[in-house]
Each structure stands twice: as C-alpha cells, then as structure tokens.
C-alpha positions in Angstrom: 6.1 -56.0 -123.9 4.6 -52.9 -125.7 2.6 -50.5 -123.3 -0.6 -49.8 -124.1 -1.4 -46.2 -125.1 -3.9 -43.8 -123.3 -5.1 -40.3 -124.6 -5.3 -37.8 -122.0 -7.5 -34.5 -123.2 -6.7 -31.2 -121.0 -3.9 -33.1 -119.7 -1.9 -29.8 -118.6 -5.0 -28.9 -116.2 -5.2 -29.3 -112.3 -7.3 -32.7 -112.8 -5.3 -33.6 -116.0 -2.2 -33.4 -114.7 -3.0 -36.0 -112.0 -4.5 -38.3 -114.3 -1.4 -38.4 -116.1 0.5 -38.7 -112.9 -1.8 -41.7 -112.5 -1.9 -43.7 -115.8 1.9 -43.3 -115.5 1.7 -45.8 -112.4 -1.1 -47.9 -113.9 1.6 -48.8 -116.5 0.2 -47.2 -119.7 2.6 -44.7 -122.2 0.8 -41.8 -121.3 -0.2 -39.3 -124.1 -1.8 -35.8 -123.9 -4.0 -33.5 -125.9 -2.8 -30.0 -125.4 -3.2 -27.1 -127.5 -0.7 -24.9 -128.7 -1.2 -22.2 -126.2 -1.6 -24.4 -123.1 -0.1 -23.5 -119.9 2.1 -26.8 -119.2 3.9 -25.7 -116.0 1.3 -28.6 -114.2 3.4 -31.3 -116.4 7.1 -30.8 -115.2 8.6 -33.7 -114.5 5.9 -35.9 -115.5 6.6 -39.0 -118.0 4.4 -38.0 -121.4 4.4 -37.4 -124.9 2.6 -34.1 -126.0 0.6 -34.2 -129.0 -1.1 -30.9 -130.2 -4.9 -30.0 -131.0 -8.6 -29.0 -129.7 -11.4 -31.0 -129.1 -13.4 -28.0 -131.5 -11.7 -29.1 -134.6 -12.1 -32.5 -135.7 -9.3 -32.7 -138.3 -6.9 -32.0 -134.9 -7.1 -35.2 -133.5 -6.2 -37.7 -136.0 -2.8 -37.7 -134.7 -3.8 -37.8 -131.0 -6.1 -41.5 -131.2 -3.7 -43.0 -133.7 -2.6 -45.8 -132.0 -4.4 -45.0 -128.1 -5.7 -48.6 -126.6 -8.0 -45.8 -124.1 -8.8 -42.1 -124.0 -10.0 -39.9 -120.9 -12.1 -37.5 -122.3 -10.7 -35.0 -119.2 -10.8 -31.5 -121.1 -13.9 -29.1 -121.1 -15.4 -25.6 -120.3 -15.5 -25.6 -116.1 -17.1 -22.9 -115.4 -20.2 -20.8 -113.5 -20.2 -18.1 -116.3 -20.3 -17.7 -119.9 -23.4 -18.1 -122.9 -24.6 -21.4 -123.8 -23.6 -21.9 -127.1 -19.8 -21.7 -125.8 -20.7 -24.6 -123.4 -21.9 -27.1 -125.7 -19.2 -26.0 -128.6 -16.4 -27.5 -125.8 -18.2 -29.6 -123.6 -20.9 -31.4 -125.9 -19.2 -30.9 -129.7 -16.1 -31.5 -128.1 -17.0 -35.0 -126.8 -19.0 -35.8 -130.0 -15.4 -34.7 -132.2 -13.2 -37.1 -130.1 -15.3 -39.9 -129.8 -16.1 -40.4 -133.2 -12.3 -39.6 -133.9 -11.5 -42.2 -131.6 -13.6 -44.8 -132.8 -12.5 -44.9 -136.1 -9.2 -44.9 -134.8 -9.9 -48.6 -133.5 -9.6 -47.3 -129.8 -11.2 -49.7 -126.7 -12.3 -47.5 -124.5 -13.3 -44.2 -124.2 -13.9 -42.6 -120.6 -15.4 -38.8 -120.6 -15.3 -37.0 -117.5 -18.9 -35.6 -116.6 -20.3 -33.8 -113.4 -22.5 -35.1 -110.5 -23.8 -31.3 -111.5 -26.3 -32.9 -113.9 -28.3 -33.7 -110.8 -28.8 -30.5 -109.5 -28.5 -28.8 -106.1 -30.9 -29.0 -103.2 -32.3 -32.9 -103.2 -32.3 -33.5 -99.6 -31.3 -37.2 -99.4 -28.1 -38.6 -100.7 -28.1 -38.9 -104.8 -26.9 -41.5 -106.9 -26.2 -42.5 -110.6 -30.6 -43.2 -110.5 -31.6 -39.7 -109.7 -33.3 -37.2 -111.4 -31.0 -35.2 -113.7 -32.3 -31.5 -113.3 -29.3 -29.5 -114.7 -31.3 -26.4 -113.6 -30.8 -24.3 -116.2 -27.2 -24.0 -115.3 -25.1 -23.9 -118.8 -22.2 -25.8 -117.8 -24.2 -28.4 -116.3 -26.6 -28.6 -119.7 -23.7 -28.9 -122.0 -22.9 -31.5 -119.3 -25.4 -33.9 -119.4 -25.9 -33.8 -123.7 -22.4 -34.9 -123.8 -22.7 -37.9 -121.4 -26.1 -38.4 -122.9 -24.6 -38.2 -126.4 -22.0 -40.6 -125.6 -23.8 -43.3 -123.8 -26.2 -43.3 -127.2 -23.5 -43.8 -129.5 -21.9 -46.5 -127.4 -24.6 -48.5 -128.2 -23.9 -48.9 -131.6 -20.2 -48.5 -131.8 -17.2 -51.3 -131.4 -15.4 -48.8 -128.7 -16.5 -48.9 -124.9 -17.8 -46.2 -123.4 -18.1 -45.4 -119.7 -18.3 -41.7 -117.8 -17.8 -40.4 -114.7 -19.2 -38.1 -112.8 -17.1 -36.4 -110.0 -18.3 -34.6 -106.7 -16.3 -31.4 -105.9 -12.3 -31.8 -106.7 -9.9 -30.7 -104.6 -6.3 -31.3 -103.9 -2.6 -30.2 -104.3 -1.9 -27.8 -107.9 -6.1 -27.2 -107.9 -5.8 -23.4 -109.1 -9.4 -22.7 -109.5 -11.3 -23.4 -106.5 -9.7 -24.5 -103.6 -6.4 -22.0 -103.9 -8.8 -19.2 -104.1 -11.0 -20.9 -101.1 -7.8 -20.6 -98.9 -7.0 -17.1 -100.5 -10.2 -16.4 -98.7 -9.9 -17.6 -95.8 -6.4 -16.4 -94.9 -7.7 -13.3 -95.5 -10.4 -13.9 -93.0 -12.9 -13.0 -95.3 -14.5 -16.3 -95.6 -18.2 -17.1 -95.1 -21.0 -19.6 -95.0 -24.3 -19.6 -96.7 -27.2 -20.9 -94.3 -24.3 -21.2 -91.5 -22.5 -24.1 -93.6 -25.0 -26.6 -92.7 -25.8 -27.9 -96.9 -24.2 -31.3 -97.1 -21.5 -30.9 -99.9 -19.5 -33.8 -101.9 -15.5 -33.1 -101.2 -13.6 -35.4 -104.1 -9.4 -35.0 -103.1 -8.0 -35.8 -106.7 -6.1 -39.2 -106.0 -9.1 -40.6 -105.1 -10.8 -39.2 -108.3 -8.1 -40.5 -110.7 -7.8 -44.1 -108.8 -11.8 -44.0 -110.0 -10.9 -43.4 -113.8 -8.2 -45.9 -113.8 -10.7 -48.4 -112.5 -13.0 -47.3 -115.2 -10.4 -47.3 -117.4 -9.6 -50.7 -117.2 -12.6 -52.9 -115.4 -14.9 -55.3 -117.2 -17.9 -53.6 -115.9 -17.4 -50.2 -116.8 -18.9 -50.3 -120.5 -22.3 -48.9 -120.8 -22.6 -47.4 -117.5 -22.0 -43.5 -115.4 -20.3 -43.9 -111.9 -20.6 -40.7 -109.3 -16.7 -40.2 -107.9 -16.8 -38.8 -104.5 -15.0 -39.3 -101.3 -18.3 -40.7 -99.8 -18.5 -38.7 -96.8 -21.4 -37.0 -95.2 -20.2 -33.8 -94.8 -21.3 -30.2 -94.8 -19.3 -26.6 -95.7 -18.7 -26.0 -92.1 -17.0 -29.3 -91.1 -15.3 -29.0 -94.5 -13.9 -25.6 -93.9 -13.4 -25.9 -90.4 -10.8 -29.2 -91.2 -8.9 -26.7 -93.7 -8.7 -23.4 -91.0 -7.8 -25.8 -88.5 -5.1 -26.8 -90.7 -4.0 -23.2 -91.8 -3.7 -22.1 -88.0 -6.6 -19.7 -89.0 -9.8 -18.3 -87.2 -13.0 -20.5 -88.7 -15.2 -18.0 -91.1 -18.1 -16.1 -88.8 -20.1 -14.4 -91.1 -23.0 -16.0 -93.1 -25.8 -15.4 -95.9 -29.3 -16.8 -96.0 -29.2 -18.6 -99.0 -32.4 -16.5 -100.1 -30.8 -13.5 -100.2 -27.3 -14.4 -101.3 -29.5 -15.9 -104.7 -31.4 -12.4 -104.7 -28.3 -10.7 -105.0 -26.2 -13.1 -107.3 -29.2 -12.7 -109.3 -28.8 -8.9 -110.0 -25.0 -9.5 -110.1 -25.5 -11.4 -113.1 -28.2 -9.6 -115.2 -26.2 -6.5 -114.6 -22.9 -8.5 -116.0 -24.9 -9.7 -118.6 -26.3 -6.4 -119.7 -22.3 -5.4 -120.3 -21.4 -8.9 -121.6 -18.9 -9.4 -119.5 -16.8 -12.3 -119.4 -15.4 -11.9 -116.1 -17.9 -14.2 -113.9 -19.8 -11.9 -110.8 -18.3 -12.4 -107.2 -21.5 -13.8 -106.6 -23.6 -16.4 -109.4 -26.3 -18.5 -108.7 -24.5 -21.6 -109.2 -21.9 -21.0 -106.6 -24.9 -19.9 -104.2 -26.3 -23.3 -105.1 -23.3 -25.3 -104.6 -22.7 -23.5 -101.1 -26.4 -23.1 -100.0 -28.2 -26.2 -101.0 -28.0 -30.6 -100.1 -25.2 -31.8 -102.8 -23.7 -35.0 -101.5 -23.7 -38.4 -103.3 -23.9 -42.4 -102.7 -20.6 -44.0 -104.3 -22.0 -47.6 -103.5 -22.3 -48.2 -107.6 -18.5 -47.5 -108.4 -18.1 -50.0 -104.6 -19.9 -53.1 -105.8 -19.4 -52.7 -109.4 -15.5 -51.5 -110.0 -14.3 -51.9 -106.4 -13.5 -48.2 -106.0 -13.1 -47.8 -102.1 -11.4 -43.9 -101.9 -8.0 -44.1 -101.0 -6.9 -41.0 -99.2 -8.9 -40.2 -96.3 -10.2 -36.6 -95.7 -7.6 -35.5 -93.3 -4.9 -36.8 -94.8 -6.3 -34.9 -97.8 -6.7 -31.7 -96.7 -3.0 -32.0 -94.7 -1.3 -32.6 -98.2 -3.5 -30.1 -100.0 -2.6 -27.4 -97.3 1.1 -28.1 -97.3 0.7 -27.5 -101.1 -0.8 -24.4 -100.5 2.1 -23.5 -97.7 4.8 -24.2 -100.0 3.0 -22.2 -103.0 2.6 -19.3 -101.0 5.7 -19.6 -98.6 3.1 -19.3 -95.6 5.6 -21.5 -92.5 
C-alpha cells in the first residue's frame, strides 16, 4: 500500500527536522521544502526526499504539493528583530503562496505552524485558544496572527482542511537558536533573571510539539480549529533554569533585572540599532524582556479533549536529553 505523502516547509530547521523525524514514524513518505541555500546538516540520516523552493515565490512550489495527501506549513521568519514588511512577506505571504498552491494541488490538509505569541505577554491567569490576541506591536507576532487569520478564512471556503497550531516556547536537542545560546550563557555564569525568575513561562520540549502536529495532522477534529502546544506545566524561568544548571553541574544564575528597567534599556538598545539599521538584533529587545519578565503560560485542555494530545516526554526527562545534546555538541564530560 502506497504511503501517503506529507509536505514539510523549513524542514532542514531545528523544529523541521523533528517533524520529519516524526512523520517518518507516523508512516507517511516524508517530503521537504528547502531552498537551495539551506543548511541541511539537521537532516543526516533522516528518511526524505528534498524538493527545492521558497514560500516567497509562488511559481516554486508546484513541484513540492504535487501529489502531498498533507502539508505542515513549519517554515517562517522567527525572530525578535527585523522591519515589518519582511515579516509578513515570509510569515503571512508565505502561508497565503502555499496554501493556495496546495489547494489547487488537491491536498487534504494543510497544518501551519503559528505562535501562542499572538496572545501577548503579561495576562496573569493561564491563556487559552479563547483569549485576547494582543500581538503587541511585536512584528513577528503581527505577521503571526494575519497568517493564521488568513488561513482559517480561506478554509472556510476551500475543499482542503485547515488547522494551526500554536506552540509555547520550543526547546530540545539540535535547538540552535535559543536554548544552545541559553546554556552558552549559563556555563559562562553569566546568566540572569528578570523580576528574580518568578514570570510563569510555557517550556514546549520538541517531541511533544511534533506528537501535537501529527495529531493535527491526522484527527477528525482538527479542521477549522487553532490548538496551543505546550508541555502544560506551571512553571516559571527560575524553576526552569534551575532544572537545566542542576543538570549542567553549574551554579544557578544570581543576578537579576527589574523588568521596568531591563524594557527601559532594551528600549534605547533598539532605537539606537534602528537609527543604523542594523540587522544584527540588540542584546537586549523588548520582546525577549517580555518573554522573560511577564505571565506567558497556557491551558492545553483544547488539544486534551479534542485531539487527545497528552505530552509525552516529561520535563526532566526533557531537559536530561536536551543537556546530554548539549554535552556531546560541546564535548563538556
């Protein structure tokens, strides 16, 4: 029996490469979307065919949908830094190009990969899918919620499923953007809190993630409808950090920031990078003072009673296999 086909976008990423890793077990022939100049070190070893285009240019992904029974939508601009307009090019244009590719391609299902950022930072009681969305003026989330927005629009009037799903904060083994330069930090001992680590945050190891976008994927009740992908824990930055020292064998961070006057300073940091249009982010932005410094944590009781998601990998067992990652990367015994 024929396997059915699933298109993976920014399959050579962190996230990407463990969906691929994942849809491999689920049974599917796994396909991804890469471009030409993509860094696929993340793929060795891993069972896929390669096909080659950007979500920017329409006339690029013909060849990627023909034939795909699902895509995950998993490519975008992640980041705290950069103008507007560059946002919504990737991250809302290129969700409008690939669904509309895809659905005249004849594909089922079509999952994108948003951000439980939409919501905003600093809502002290635990968010779900209802919440306001307040993107705060905060470019990736904007570009963000349009695209999700977008998408759940045109699934109303199109043949092919749509679903999205909005992760917490991913981490895990191969994450080279924020939780290898986390540890950096902290083997450094030059770690630190804002407020003391006392803002609830919304850890999200990547297994757990991925065995949420098979289930939506795949499940009957996932059409139509946004799920928030977390571990479920209430948990702030110092428990959090303290599990990952503890870990390491390192001293826990001492120094903190009041969140008022780390936001001050990320402030200035930012209109002075902006005044040299930079494209380097500051050490310091307003959304990673945000993330850090204010309430973020999420209910996952939708993605429960709806798709049966119950996270997988618990949080210790999480950070032991992300550490020994980080061990063996770094040769640290």
């Amino acid at each position: 029996m024929e396997k059915p086909v699933v298109l993976i976008t920014g399959a050579n990423g962190f996230i990407g490469s463990h969906i691929v890793d994942k849809m491999n077990q689920e049974g599917y022939h796994v396909r991804g979307l890469v471009r030409k100049s993509s860094d696929l070190s993340l793929l060795q070893g891993l069972n896929i065919e390669l096909v080659y285009g950007d979500v920017t240019e329409p006339m690029s992904l013909e060849a990627a949908v023909k034939g795909a029974n699902v895509v995950i939508h998993n490519a975008g601009l992640a980041s705290d830094w950069g103008p507007l307009d560059q946002f919504m090019k990737i991250n809302y244009g290129g969700t409008k190009n690939l669904a509309e590719a895809a659905e005249k391609a004849g594909v089922k299902r079509f999952v994108l990969l948003s951000s439980v950022a939409i919501h905003g930072f600093g809502t002290p009681d635990v968010m779900n899918e209802n919440s306001p969305i307040n993107t705060q003026g905060f470019h990736y989330s904007i570009s963000k919620w349009e695209a999700e927005k977008w998408l759940m629009d045109f699934g109303k009037s199109s043949k092919m499923e749509v679903t999205a799903i909005r992760p917490g904060n991913v981490f895990g083994p191969k994450d080279h953007t924020f939780i290898e330069n986390y540890l950096d930090i902290l083997v450094k001992g030059q770690g630190g809190y804002v407020n003391g680590g006392q803002s609830k945050t919304c850890p999200t190891y990547v297994h757990n993630l991925t065995h949420g976008i098979a289930l939506a994927a795949s499940h009957h009740n996932a059409p139509g409808e946004a799920f928030i992908i977390t571990d479920g824990l209430d948990i702030n930055w110092k428990q959090f950090t303290e599990k990952l020292t503890t870990s390491l064998g390192i001293k826990n961070p001492s120094m903190s920031i009041p969140f008022g006057l780390g936001n001050f300073i990320a402030g200035n940091m930012e209109r002075i990078y902006k005044i040299f249009n930079s494209k380097k982010a500051p050490l310091l932005t307003k959304y990673r003072m945000n993330n850090g410094g204010k309430a973020y944590y999420f209910s996952i009781d939708k993605a429960k009673n709806m798709l049966g998601f119950v996270p997988e990998t618990d949080l210790d067992t999480a950070i032991q296999e992300t550490v020994k990652w980080y061990k063996s990367k770094h040769s640290i015994q």
